[in-house]
N, C-alpha and C positions, 0 to 999 in steps of 0.2 A: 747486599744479601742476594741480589738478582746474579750478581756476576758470578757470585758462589756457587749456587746451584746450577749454573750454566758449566763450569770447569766441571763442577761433580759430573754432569750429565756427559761432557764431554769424555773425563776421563773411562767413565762406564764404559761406552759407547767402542774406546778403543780399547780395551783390555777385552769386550766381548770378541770384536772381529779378529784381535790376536788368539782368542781362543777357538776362532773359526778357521784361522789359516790354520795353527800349529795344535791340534787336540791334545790333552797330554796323554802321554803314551798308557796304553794298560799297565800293568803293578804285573812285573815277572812271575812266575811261578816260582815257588821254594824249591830248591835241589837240595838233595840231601845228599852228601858224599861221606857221610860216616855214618855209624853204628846211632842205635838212638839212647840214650840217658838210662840207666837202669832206675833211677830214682823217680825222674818226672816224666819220662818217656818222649821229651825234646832234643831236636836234634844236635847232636856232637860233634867239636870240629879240632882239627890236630893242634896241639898246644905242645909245647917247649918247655921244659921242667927249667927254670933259673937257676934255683940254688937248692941247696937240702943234700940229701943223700942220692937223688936224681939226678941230680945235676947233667942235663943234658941230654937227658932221655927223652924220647916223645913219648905223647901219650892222648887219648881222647879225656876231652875234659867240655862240660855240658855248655851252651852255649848260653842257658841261663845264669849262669854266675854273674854275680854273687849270692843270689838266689837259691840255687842248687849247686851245690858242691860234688857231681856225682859224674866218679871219672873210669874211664878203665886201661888196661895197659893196650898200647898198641899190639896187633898183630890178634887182638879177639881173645886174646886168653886172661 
């Protein structure tokens, strides 16, 4: 039991001081590079129409999906 909590204590010990050498880094800021959701008003990002009548179009499509289905045609209109 003794040895066990010696290794726990051990490994503690060095997962702290890795976290003293290497801090994890701050969490990026969001960039938005497209228009925002007209439905949930989160941000949109270019998508590729597969198949359908579009076939090949782009197009903003919400980045909450499948959550929110809320798209609109490239170029704003």
């Amino acid at each position: 039991m003794r040895a066990e909590n010696a290794e726990s204590a051990r490994r503690a010990a060095q997962r702290a001081e890795a976290q003293r050498i290497n801090p994890p880094s701050p969490p990026r800021p969001a960039t938005r590079a497209g228009p925002l959701c007209p439905v949930c008003g989160s941000p949109m990002a270019a998508r590729l129409a597969k198949k359908g009548r579009r076939k090949g179009q782009h197009f903003w499509g919400c980045t909450r999906y499948p959550r929110c289905r809320g798209t609109k045609p490239m170029g704003g209109r």
